[in-house]
N, C-alpha and C positions, 0 to 999 in steps of 0.2 A: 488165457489172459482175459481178462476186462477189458472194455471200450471205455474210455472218460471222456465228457463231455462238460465242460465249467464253462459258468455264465454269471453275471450280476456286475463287472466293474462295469468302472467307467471313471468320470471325474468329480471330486466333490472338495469341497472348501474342508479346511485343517477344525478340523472339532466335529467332522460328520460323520456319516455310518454310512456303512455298506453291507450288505449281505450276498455271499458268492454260493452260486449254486454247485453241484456235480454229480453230475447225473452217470449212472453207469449203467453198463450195460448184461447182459447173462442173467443165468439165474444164480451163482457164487458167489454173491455180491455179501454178502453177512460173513464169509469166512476169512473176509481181508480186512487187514487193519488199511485206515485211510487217512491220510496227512494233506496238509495242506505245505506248499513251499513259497518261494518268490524269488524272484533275479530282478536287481534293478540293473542298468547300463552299468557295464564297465566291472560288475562283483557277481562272484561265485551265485551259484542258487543255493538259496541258505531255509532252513526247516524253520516252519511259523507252528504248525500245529497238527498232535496226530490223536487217532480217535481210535478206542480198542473196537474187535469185532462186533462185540455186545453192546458198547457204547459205556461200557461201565470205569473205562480210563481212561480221561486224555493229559496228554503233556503237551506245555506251552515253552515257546523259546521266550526269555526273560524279554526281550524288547516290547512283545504283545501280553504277556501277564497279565490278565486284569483289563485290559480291552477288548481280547478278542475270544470268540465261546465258538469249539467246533463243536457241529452234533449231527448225529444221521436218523437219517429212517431207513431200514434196512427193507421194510414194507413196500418203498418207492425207489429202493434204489438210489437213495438221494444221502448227499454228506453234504454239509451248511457249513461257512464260517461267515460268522455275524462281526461285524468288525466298527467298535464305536471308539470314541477320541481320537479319529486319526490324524496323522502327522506327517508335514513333505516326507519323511523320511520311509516312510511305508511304500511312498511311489513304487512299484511294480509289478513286474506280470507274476500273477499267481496261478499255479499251479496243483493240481488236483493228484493223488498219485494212491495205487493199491500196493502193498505189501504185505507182508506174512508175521510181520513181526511189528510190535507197535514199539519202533527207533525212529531216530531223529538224521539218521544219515539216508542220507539220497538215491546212495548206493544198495540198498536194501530192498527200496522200489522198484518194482517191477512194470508197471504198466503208469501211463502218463497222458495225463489231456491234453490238451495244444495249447492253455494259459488265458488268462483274461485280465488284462489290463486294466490296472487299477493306479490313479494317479490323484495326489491331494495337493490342491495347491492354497500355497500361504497367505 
């Protein structure tokens, strides 16, 4: 398995940008696809964005379309989600995760960072 390691929230006013870091660890870090999730209070953790091994696919959940761009460098061990026009509604911990397959369900992922908090206020 991979170690995940996400960094970059924090709090920003509704129309700002964030960039969340995730850092892994090993050296099999290019053979896993990498998604990004979130859980706000009280809702399921729900898939924002996933990135193929190559980097040459990602899929976006409709609510982030068009705001939010994941990308890696496989070089640094690092997968990025750049996240502009944000919205209260974005508020929560986001989550870094490896899998084998580039899907949208949670369940797929096998290895998981500890989350970094991400909150927009209005």
């Amino acid at each position: 398995q991979v170690q995940l390691v996400e960094s970059g929230g924090g709090l920003v006013q509704a129309g700002g940008s964030l960039r969340l870091s995730c850092s892994a660890s090993g050296r099999t870090f290019s053979s896993y696809a990498m998604g990004w999730f979130r859980q706000a209070p009280g809702k399921e953790r729900e898939f924002v964005a996933v990135i193929s091994r190559s980097g040459d696919t990602t899929n976006y959940a409709g609510s982030v379309k068009g705001r939010f761009t994941i990308s890696r460098d496989n070089a640094k061990n690092m997968v990025y989600l750049q996240m502009n026009s944000l919205k209260p509604e974005d508020t929560a911990v986001y989550y870094c995760a490896a899998g084998r397959l580039v899907v949208v369900t949670p369940q797929d992922f096998g290895s998981w960072g500890q989350g970094t908090q991400v909150t927009v206020s209005s």
